[in-house]
N, C-alpha and C positions, 0 to 999 in steps of 0.2 A: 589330560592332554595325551594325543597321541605319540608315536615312538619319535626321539628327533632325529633330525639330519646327521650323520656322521659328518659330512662336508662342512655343514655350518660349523658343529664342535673343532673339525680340526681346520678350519678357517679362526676363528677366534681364537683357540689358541699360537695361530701363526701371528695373528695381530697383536696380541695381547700379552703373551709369553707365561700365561698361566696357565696350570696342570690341566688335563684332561677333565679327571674329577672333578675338578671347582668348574670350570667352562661348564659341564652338564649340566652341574647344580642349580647357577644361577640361569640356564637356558630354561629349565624345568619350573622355577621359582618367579621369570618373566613368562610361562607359557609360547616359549620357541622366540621370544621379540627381538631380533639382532639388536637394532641398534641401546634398547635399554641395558640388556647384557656385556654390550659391551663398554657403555659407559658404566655399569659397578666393576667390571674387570679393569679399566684401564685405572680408573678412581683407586681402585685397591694396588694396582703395579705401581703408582705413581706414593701410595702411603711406604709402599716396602720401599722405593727407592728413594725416600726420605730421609729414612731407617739408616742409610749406608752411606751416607753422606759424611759421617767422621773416620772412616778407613780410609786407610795409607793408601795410596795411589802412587806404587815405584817401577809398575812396568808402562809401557803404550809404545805410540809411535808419533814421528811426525811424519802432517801429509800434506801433500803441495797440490795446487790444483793452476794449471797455464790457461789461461783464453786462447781462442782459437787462435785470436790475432799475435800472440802471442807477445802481447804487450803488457802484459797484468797478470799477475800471480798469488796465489793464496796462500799462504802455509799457516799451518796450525798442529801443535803441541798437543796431544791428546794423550790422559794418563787413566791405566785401569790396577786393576791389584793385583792381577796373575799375567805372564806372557803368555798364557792359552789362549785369556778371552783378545787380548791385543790380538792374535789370528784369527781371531773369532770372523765371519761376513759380518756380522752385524756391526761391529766396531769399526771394522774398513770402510762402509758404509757409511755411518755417522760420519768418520774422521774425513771422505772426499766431501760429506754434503757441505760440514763444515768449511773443508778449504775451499769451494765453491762461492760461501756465504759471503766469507772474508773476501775475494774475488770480485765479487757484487757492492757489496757494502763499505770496504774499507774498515782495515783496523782500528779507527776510530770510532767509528757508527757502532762497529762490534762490542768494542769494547762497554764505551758509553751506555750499550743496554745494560750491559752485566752491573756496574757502580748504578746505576736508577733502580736495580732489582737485584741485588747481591743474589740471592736462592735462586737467580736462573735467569737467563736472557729473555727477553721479550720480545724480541724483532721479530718478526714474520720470514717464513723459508720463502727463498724466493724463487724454490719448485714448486713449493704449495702453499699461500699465502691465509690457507686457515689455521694450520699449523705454526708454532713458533720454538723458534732451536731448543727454549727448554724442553717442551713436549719431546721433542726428538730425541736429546740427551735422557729424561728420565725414561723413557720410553727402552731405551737400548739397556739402560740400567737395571732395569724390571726384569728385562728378558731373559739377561747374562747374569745376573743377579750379585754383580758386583758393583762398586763406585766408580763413576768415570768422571775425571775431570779433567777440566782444558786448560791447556799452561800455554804459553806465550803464543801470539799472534800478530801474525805480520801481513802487510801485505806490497808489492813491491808494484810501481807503474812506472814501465820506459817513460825514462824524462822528468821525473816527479821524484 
C-alpha cells in the first residue's frame, strides 16, 4: 500500500480518540479503508471505556438546556473523575446534547431506557438518530479516558 493520508489519520483520530500510532496501524492493516478502521478503533474505544466503568466519579457538572419557547427545560447531572476533563469540550458537549435529549424526550422516556438496558441508554439522539446516547457517552469516555456517569435528571414543562 501506498503512503497514507495524514488528514484521514488525523481525522480518525479526532473521531475516535485513539493514538496516532494505532490509527496508522489499523489504516495500514485495512489498506487506507476509513470506514473498516474506524469501526476496529471505535470497537476498541468503546472495550477501554468498559474497562472504567467501576471508578469513582466525584467531580462533573450540571447542564440545563431551555427551548427556544422557553417552555421546557432539560437539566442533567453529569459525573466524571477529575475537574479537568469536567472542562474538558468534549464533556461540555456531551453534558448540553444530553440536556437537549431530556428536553426532547422527557425524564421519563430517559430514564426508562437506562432500567430496559442498565450498561447504557438506548434511545436514539435526536440530532442524529443513527446514534444512541450510550454511543455518545462511551464515546466521550474513550476519548478523555476517564468514567462519565449521569446522576439525576429532570426535566421541567411550564404548566406540567
Amino acid at each position: 500500500m501506498g503512503k497514507l493520508n495524514i488528514e484521514l489519520i488525523k481525522k480518525l483520530k479526532e473521531e475516535t480518540g485513539a493514538p496516532i500510532i494505532r490509527v496508522k496501524k489499523v489504516l495500514e492493516k485495512f489498506e487506507g479503508n476509513e470506514k473498516k478502521a474506524f469501526a476496529v478503533l471505535q470497537k476498541e474505544g468503546f472495550e477501554k471505556a468498559a474497562k472504567r466503568e467501576g471508578r469513582e466519579t466525584s467531580q462533573g457538572k450540571v447542564f440545563v438546556y431551555a427551548h427556544h419557547t422557553g417552555k421546557v427545560v432539560g437539566v442533567v447531572e453529569l459525573f466524571c473523575e477529575t475537574d479537568f476533563v469536567s472542562r474538558n469540550e468534549l464533556f461540555e458537549t456531551l453534558g448540553k446534547n444530553l440536556a437537549m435529549q431530556v428536553a426532547a424526550m422527557g425524564e421519563k422516556d430517559f430514564l426508562e431506557q437506562e432500567f430496559i438496558n442498565p450498561t447504557g441508554l438506548q434511545a436514539s439522539l435526536i440530532k442524529n438518530s443513527s446514534k444512541k446516547i450510550s454511543d455518545l457517552i462511551r464515546a466521550v469516555i474513550a476519548k478523555t479516558g476517564e468514567n462519565i456517569r449521569l446522576g439525576k435528571v429532570v426535566r421541567v414543562e411550564l404548566g406540567k
